[in-house]
C-alpha positions as MATLAB code, in Angstrom:
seq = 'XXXXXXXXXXXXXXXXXXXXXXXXXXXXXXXXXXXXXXXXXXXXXXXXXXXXXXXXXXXXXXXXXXXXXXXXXXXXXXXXXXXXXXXXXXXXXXXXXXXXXXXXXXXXXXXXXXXXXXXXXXXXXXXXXXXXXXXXXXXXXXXXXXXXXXXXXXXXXXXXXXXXXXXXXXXXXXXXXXXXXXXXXXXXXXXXXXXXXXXXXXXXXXXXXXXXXXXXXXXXXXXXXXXXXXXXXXXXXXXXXXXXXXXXXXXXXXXXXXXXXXXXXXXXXXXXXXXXXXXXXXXXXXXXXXXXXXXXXXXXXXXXXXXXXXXXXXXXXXXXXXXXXXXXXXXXXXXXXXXXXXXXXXXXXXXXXXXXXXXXXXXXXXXXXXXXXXXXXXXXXXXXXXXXXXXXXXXXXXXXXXXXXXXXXXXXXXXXXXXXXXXXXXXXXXXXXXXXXXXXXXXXXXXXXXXXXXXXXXXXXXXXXXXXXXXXXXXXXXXXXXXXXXXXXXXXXXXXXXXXXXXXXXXXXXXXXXXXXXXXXXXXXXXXXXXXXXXXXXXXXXXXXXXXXXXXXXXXXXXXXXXXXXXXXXXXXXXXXXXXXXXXXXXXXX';
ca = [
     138.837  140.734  -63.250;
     137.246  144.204  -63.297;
     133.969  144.586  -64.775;
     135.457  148.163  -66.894;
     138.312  145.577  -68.235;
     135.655  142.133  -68.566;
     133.934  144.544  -70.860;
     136.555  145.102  -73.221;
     137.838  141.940  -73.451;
     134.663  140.351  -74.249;
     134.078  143.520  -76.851;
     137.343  142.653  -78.564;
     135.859  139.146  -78.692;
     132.740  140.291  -80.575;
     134.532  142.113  -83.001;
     136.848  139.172  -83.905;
     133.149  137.452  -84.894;
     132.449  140.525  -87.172;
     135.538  140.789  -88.934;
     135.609  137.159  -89.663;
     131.846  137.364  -90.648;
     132.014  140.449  -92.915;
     132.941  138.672  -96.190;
     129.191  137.452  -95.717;
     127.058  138.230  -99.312;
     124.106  138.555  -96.968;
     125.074  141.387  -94.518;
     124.663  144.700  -94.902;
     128.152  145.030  -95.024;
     129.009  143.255  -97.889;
     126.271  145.983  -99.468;
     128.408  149.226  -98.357;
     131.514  147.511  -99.906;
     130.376  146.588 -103.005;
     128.944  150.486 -103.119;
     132.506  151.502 -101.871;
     134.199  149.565 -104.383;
     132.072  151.459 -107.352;
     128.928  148.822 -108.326;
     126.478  151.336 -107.647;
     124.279  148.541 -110.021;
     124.412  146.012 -107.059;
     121.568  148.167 -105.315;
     119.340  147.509 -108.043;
     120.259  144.123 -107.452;
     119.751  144.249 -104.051;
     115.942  145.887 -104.604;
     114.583  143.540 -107.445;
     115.886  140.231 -104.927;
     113.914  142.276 -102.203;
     111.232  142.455 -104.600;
     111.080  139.275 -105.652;
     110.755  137.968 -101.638;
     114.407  136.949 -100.713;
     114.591  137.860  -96.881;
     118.192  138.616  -96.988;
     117.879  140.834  -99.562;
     114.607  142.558  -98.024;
     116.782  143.245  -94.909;
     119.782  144.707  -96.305;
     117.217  147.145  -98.306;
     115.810  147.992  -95.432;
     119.702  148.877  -93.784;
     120.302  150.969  -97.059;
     117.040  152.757  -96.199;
     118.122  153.434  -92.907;
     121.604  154.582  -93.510;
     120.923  156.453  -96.965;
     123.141  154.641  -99.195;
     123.286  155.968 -102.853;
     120.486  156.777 -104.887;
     118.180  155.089 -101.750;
     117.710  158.553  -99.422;
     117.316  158.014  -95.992;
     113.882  156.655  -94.958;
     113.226  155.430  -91.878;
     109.629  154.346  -92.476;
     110.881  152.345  -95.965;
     113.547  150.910  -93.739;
     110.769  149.826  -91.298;
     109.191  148.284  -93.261;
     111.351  145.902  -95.397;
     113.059  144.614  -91.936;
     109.480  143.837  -90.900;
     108.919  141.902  -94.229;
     112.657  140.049  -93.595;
     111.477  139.652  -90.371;
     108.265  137.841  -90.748;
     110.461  135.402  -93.085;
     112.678  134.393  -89.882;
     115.679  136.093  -90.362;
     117.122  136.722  -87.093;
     118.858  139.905  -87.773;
     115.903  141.391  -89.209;
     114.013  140.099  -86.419;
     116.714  142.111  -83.906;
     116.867  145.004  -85.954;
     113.111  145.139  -85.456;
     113.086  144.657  -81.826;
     115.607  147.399  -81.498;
     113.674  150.039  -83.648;
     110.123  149.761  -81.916;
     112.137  150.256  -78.647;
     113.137  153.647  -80.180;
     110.778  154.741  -82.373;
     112.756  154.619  -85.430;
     110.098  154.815  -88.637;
     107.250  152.679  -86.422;
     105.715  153.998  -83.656;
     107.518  153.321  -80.475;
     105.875  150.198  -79.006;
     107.840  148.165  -76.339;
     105.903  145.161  -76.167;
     106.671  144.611  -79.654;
     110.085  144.865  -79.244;
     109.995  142.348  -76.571;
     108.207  140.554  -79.122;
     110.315  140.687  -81.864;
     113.738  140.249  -79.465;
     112.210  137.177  -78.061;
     111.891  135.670  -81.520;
     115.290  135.570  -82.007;
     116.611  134.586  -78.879;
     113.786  131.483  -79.255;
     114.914  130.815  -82.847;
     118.783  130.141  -81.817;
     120.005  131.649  -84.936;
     123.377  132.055  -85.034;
     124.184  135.341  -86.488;
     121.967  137.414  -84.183;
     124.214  140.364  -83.677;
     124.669  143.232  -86.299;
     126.978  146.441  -86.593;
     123.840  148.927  -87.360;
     121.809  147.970  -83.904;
     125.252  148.276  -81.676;
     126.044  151.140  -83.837;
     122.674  152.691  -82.476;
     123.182  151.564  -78.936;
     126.418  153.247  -78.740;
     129.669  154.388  -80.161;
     132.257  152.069  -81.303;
     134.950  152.181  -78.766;
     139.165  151.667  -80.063;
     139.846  147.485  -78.717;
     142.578  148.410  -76.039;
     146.070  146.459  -76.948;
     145.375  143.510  -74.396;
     142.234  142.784  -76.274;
     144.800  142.006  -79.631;
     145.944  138.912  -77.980;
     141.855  137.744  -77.703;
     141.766  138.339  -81.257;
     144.722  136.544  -82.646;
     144.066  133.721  -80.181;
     139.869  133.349  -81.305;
     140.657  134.323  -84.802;
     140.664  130.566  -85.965;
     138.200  129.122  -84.036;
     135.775  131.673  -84.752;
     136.066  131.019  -88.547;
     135.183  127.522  -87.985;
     132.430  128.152  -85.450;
     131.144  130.859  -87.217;
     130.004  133.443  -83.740;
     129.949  132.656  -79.929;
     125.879  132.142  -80.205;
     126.585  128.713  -82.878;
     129.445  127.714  -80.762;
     127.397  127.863  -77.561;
     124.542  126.145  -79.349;
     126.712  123.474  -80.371;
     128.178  122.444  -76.730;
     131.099  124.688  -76.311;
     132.003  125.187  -72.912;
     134.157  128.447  -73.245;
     131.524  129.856  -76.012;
     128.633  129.491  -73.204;
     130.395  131.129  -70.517;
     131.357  133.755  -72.832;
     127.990  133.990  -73.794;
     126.480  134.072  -69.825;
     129.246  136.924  -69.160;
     127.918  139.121  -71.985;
     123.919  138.651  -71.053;
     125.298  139.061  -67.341;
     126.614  142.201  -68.351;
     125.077  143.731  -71.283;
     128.054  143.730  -72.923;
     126.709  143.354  -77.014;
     123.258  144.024  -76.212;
     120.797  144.322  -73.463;
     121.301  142.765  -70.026;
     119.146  139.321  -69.568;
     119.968  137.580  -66.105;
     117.893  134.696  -66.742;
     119.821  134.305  -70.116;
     123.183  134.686  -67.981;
     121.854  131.894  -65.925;
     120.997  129.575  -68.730;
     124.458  130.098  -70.146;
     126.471  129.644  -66.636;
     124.742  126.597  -66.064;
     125.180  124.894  -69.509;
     129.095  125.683  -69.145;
     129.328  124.842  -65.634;
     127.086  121.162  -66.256;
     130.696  121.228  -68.011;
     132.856  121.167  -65.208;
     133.742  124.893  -65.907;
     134.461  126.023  -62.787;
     134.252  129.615  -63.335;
     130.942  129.807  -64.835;
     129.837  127.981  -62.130;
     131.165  130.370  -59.391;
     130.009  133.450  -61.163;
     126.287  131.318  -61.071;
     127.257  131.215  -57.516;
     127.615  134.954  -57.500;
     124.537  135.496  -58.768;
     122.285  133.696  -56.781;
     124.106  135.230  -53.569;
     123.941  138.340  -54.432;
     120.679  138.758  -56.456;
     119.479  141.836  -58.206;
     118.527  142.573  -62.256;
     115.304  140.030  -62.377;
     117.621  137.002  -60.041;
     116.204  136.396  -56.335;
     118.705  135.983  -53.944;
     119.153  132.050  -53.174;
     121.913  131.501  -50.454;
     121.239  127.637  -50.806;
     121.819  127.812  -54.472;
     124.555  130.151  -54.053;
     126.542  127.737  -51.099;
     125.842  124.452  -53.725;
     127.450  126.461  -56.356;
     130.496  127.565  -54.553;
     131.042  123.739  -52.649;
     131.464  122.629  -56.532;
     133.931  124.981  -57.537;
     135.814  124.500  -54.125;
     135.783  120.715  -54.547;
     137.655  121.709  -57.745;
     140.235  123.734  -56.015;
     139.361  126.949  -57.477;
     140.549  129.227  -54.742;
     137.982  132.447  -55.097;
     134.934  129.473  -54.862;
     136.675  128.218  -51.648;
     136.857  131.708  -50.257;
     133.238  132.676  -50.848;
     131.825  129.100  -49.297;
     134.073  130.152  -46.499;
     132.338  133.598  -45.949;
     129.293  131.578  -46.063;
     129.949  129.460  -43.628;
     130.869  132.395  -41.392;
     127.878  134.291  -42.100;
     125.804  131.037  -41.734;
     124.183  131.895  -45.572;
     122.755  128.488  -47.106;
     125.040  126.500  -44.514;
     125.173  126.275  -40.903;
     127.601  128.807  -39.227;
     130.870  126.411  -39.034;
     133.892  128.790  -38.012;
     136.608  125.493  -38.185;
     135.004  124.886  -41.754;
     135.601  128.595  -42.461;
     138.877  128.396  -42.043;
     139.507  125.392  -43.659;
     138.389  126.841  -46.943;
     140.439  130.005  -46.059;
     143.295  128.329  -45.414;
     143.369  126.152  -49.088;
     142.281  129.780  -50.599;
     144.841  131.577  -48.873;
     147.526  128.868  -49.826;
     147.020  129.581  -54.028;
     147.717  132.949  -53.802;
     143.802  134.299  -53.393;
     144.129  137.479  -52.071;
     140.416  137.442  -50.407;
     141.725  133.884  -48.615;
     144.512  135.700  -46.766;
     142.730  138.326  -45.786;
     140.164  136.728  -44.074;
     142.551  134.189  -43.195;
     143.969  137.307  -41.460;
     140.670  138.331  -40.091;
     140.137  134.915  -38.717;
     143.171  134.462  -36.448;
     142.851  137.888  -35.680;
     139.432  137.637  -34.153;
     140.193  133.912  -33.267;
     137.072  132.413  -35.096;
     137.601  128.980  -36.165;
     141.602  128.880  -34.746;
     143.322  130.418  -31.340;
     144.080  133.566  -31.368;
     147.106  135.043  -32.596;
     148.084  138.759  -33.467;
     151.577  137.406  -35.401;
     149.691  135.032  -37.716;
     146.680  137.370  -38.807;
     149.627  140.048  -39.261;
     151.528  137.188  -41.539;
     148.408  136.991  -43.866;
     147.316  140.553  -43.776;
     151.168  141.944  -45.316;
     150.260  139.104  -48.398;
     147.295  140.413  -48.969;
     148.284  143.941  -48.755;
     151.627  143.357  -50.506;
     148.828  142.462  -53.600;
     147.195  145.784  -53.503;
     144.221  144.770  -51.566;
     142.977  148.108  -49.406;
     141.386  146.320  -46.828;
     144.302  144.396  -45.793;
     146.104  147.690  -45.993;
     144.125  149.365  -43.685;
     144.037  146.510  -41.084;
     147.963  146.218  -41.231;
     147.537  150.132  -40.501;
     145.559  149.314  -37.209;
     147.287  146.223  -36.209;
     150.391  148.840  -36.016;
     148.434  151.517  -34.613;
     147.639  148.801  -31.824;
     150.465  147.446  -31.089;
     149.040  143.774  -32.219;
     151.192  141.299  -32.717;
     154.121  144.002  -33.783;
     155.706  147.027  -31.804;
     153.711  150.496  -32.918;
     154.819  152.385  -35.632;
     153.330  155.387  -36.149;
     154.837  155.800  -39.886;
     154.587  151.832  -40.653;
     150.787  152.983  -39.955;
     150.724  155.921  -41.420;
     152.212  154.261  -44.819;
     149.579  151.475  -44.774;
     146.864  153.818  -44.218;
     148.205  155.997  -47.218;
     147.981  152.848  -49.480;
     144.358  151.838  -48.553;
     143.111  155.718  -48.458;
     144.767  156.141  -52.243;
     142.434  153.369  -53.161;
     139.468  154.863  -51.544;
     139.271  152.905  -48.508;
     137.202  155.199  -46.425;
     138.049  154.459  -43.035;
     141.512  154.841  -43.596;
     140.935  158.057  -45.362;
     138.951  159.328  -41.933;
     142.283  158.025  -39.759;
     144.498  160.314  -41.611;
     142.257  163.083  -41.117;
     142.303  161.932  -37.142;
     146.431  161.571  -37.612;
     147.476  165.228  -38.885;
     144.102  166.713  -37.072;
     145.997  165.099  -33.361;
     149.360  165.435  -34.800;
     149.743  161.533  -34.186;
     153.680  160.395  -35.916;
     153.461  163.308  -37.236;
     153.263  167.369  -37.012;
     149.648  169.025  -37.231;
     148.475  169.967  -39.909;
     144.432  170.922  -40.115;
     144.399  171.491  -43.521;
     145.719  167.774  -44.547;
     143.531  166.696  -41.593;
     140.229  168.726  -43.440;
     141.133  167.204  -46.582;
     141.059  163.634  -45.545;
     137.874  164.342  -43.573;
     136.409  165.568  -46.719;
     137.068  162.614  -48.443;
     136.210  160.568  -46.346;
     132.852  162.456  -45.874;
     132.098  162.184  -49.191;
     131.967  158.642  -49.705;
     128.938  158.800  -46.608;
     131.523  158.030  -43.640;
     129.443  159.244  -40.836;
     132.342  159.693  -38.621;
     134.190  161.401  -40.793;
     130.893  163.694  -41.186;
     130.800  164.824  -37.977;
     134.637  166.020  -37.673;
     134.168  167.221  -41.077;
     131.805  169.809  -39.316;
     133.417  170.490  -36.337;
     136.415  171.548  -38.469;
     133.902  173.903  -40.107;
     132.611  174.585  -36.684;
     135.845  175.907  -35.154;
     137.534  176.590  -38.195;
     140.056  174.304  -38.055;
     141.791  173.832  -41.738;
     139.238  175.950  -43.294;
     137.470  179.123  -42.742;
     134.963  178.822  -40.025;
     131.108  178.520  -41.824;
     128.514  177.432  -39.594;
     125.729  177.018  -41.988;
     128.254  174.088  -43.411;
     128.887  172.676  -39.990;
     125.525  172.409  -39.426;
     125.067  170.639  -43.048;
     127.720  167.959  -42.323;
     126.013  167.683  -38.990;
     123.183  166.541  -40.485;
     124.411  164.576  -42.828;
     126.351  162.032  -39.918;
     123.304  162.314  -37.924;
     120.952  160.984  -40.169;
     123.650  157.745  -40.972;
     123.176  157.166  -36.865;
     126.281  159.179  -35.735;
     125.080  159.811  -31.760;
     127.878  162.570  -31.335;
     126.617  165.005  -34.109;
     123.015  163.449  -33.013;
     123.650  165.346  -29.841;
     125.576  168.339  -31.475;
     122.287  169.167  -33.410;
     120.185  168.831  -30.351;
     122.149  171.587  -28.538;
     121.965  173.932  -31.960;
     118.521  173.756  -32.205;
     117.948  174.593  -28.721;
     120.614  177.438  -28.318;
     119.402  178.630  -32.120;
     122.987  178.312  -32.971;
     123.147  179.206  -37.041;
     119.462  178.051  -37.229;
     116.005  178.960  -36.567;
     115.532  177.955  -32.356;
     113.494  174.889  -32.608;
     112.872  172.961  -29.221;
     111.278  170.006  -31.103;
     113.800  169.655  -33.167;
     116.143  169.971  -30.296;
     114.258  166.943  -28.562;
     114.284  164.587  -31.943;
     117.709  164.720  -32.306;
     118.246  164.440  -28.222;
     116.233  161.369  -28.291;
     117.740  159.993  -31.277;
     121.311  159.970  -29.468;
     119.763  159.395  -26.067;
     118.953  155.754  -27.993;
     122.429  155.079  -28.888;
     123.551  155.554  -25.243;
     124.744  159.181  -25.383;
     124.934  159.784  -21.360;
     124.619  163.583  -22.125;
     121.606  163.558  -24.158;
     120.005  161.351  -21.871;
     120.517  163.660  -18.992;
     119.304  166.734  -20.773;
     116.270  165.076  -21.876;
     115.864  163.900  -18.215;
     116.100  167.103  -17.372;
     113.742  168.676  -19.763;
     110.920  166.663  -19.352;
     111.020  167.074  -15.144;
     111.287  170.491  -15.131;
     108.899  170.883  -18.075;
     111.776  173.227  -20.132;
     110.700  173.991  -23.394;
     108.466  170.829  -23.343;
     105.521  169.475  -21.698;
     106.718  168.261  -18.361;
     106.626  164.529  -18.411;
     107.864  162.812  -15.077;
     107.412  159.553  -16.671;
     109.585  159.865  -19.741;
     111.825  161.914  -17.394;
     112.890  158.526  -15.120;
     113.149  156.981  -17.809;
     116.149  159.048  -18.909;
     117.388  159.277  -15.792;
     117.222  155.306  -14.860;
     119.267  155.017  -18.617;
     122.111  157.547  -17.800;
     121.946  156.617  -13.893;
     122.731  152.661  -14.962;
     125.784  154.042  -16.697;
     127.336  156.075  -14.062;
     126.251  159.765  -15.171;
     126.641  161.093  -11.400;
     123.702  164.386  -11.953;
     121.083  161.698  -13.315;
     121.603  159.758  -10.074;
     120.850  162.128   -7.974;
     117.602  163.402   -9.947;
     116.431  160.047   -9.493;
     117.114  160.005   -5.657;
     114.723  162.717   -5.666;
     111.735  161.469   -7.220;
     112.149  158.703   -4.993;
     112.384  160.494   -2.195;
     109.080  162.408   -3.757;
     107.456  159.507   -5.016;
     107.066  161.409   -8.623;
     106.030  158.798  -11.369;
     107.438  155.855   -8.960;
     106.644  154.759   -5.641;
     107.448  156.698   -2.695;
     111.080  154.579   -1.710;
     113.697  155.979    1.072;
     115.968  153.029    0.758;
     116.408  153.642   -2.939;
     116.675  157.071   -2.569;
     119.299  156.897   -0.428;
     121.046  154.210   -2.398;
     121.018  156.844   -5.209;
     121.777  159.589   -3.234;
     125.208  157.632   -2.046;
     126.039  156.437   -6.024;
     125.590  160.462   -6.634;
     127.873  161.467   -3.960;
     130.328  158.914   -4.586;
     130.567  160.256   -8.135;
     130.904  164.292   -6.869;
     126.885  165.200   -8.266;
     125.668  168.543   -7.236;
     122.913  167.784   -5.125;
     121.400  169.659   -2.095;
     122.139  169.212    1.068;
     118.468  169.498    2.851;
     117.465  165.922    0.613;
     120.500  164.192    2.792;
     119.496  165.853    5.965;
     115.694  164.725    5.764;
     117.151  161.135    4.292;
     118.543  160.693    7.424;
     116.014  162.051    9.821;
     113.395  159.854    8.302;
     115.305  156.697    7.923;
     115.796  154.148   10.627;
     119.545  152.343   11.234;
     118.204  149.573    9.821;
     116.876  151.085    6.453;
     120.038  153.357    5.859;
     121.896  149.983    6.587;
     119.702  148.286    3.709;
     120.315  151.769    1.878;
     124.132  151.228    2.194;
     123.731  147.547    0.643;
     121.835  148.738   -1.784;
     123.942  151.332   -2.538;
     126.665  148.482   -3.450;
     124.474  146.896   -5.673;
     123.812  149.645   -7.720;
     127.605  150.478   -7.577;
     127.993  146.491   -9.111;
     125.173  146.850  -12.166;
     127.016  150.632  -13.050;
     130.634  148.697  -13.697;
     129.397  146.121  -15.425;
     127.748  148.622  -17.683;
     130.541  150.560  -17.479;
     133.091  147.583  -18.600;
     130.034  146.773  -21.554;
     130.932  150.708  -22.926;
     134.544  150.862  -22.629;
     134.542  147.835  -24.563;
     132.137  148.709  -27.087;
     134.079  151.784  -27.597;
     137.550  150.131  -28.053;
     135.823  147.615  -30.164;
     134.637  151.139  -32.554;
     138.330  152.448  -31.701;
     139.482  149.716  -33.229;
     137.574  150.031  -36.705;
     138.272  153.706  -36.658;
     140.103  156.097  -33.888;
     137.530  158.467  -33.019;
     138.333  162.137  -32.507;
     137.884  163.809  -29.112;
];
């Protein structure tokens, strides 16, 4: 269940305790309608029971001094003050009410360790009718109970009147009134937001045998965050409970923690196990990771058919992830003939949901005219979205379509923007695309520094083009401080993965002995993976290769030559790979 909807169903259970509670002589709102009814006398009565030291009756004068009822004008300070006295007696929603208004600063002087004070006195006390309208009434506007919330109502209605409020019912062992009660400090549903209270609660109803308290305790500790460390142990014992019990979403998160190896040893067979039972009830996160399993073939042999089998049920449920991998597994041809519009479709259902990725594949379907014809401004749209939720990729088409105009009228200062943007989240291809505008001064400020940071930063992620330019700039000393060192170093990099120009720069500094020693066999091993591959290179280096070497050296040069040739396929196999492997999470755009 949603969090938005968990909300409002707990809500409408809270105000099924207040309407059964309001007949109560000792609220506040038995006070307002008395005064509605016409017995403007009971306020008197109400002030001499204050008066005479009842606490109840000191509270509700200090309400009517808050709200301004009758012949009492509003006075915050008054009000203050005869909660404080209520308070000091033990009554709970005094002591609340006081919390709340030193955490404000309404009539005292705004003071939050008093209000922790005061809020902690009630929670300690165990009091039973803790919550009032007037502090929620502060904290914010009552909201209309939607209609499924009525059922809640009708449902509670009876128990509530014999249990008196969730807190009492709690207190006194009940199972559903303590998870109810965990959910509402887990979310600051009523009140304020106390993990540790959420904890307390989940554990009392799951010492129960209630299975979903203890997996959202389970959540909780694997996830962490508001004041609760993250505890993958705890979180794994948690989860084995609830799967023991055959609660499928338990079994489905002890699987993904067996794949991640979180609080259990990585166990792929056991991963799928749990998948499997999860995937058999109906849990839509079983089959598709069920899905995900045999289509990786983690745990179980490979097989396209089967992971296509449990990624339609998942996606027939609405699930956008599922969606968008039945998208690709048509895209790909796995385990199904392509289908260009049975891909498009699924990618439409996942990108209506927000799925990102699939959002950034429509932009690269009507921006290639893939199944379908053209169309840049669908194809900018898509992009857009996509950028927006912090896709990288989609970032960096996003500005080339601003680049070139594609879809949208050409604006470099955006191009340059989005640029940014994907560069910063790691994207090498815009990484590269700002190094060449900030050393051509393209739309900004020429900036050779800034030119090299961005250079380097995609040089890192294996862009072959930015390590040859850096290469490049440090030998010859363009724009930079000459640096022969830094300069092989760029030029080894893009040599080991086949750029041909790189090769043949580093055929020269062995030939020259710059930054390395002085090697003819290597040189001419490089110079022979640089011809092979069409470099420019000169032809006086070959000449004086061959004058100086012997038959035996160019023979060693020739073997070494097909060594080289060996170590640059295997890296070349490593990228293609790598690349179909990103292909496969999201086409990219050429």
């Amino acid at each position: 269940m949603k969090n938005g909807m968990l909300k409002w169903v707990l809500m409408g259970f809270v105000l099924c305790v207040q309407v059964v509670c309001a007949e109560d002589t000792n609220s506040f709102e038995y006070v307002l309608q008395r005064v509605k009814a016409g017995d403007t006398n009971y306020l008197d009565q109400v002030y001499d029971r204050a008066k005479a030291g009842i606490a109840t009756a000191q509270f509700q004068l200090g309400m009517v001094y808050f709200k301004g009822v009758g012949k009492f004008k509003k006075n915050d300070k008054k009000g203050a003050e005869w909660c404080k006295k209520a308070a000091e007696k033990g009554l709970a929603d005094a002591q609340y009410t006081l919390g709340y208004i030193y955490s404000q600063g309404i009539g005292v002087k705004k003071s939050m360790r008093k209000s922790a004070k005061w809020t902690r006195k009630v929670y300690e006390s165990n009091h039973k009718n803790k919550y009032n309208k007037y502090t929620r009434k502060h904290k914010r506007k009552r909201k209309k109970v939607p209609l499924f919330a009525i059922p809640i109502y009708r449902i509670l209605k009876s128990y509530i009147r014999v249990r008196s409020n969730v807190y009492a019912a709690a207190a006194d062992g009940e199972v559903w009134a303590q998870y109810c009660l965990g959910t509402m400090f887990q979310f600051g549903v009523v009140y304020f937001k106390v993990p540790s209270a959420a904890v307390h609660w989940y554990r009392k109803a799951a010492d129960q045998g209630c299975a979903v308290a203890q997996f959202n305790l389970g959540l909780m500790y694997a996830f962490g965050g508001d004041g609760v460390r993250v505890n993958y142990e705890k979180a794994a014992a948690c989860f084995r409970k609830v799967a023991d019990q055959g609660y499928a979403p338990g079994q489905s998160f002890l699987a993904s923690m067996y794949v991640f190896g979180h609080g259990v040893d990585r166990d792929y067979q056991e991963a799928f196990s749990l998948f499997h039972k999860a995937a058999e009830q109906g849990d839509v996160m079983g089959e598709y990771n069920l899905g995900v399993m045999y289509k990786k073939g983690r745990g179980v042999q490979q097989d396209y058919k089967k992971a296509l089998m449990w990624y339609q049920k998942a996606a027939d449920q609405g699930y956008a992830k599922a969606q968008y991998n039945l998208g690709m597994m048509y895209s790909f041809s796995h385990g199904v003939k392509s289908n260009p519009q049975k891909e498009i479709e699924w990618f439409y259902k996942a990108a209506n949901q927000g799925h990102f990725k699939a959002q950034f594949n429509l932009g690269v379907i009507y921006d290639q005219g893939k199944g379908v014809k053209p169309d840049y401004k669908k194809a900018f749209s898509w992009y857009q979205k996509s950028a927006n939720r912090g896709y990288a990729n989609a970032q960096f088409n996003l500005a080339l379509m601003y680049a070139y105009g594609k879809g949208v009228k050409k604006n470099q200062a955006k191009a340059i923007e989005w640029f940014v943007k994907a560069g910063r989240k790691g994207c090498g291809q815009a990484q590269y695309m700002l190094g060449l505008v900030y050393m051509s001064g393209i739309g900004v400020e020429k900036n050779p520094v800034a030119a090299v940071k961005w250079y380097r930063k995609a040089a890192e992620q294996g862009d072959q083009q930015s390590q040859q330019i850096l290469g490049q700039m440090y030998y010859h000393g363009n724009q930079i401080k000459k640096n022969l060192k830094e300069a092989f170093k760029w030029f080894k990099k893009a040599a080991d993965n086949g750029a041909a120009q790189p090769q043949y720069y580093l055929s020269v500094m062995y030939y020259n002995g710059e930054e390395v020693e002085k090697d003819l066999v290597e040189s001419y091993a490089w110079m022979l993976c640089a011809q092979k591959n069409k470099a420019s290179m000169s032809v006086d280096l070959k000449k004086s290769l061959l004058e100086e070497l012997t038959p035996e050296q160019i023979k060693n040069g020739e073997k070494r030559e097909k060594e080289l040739q060996k170590i640059i396929e295997q890296n070349k196999k490593k990228i293609k790979k790598s690349s179909l492997k990103r292909r496969t999470e999201t086409p990219p755009r050429m």
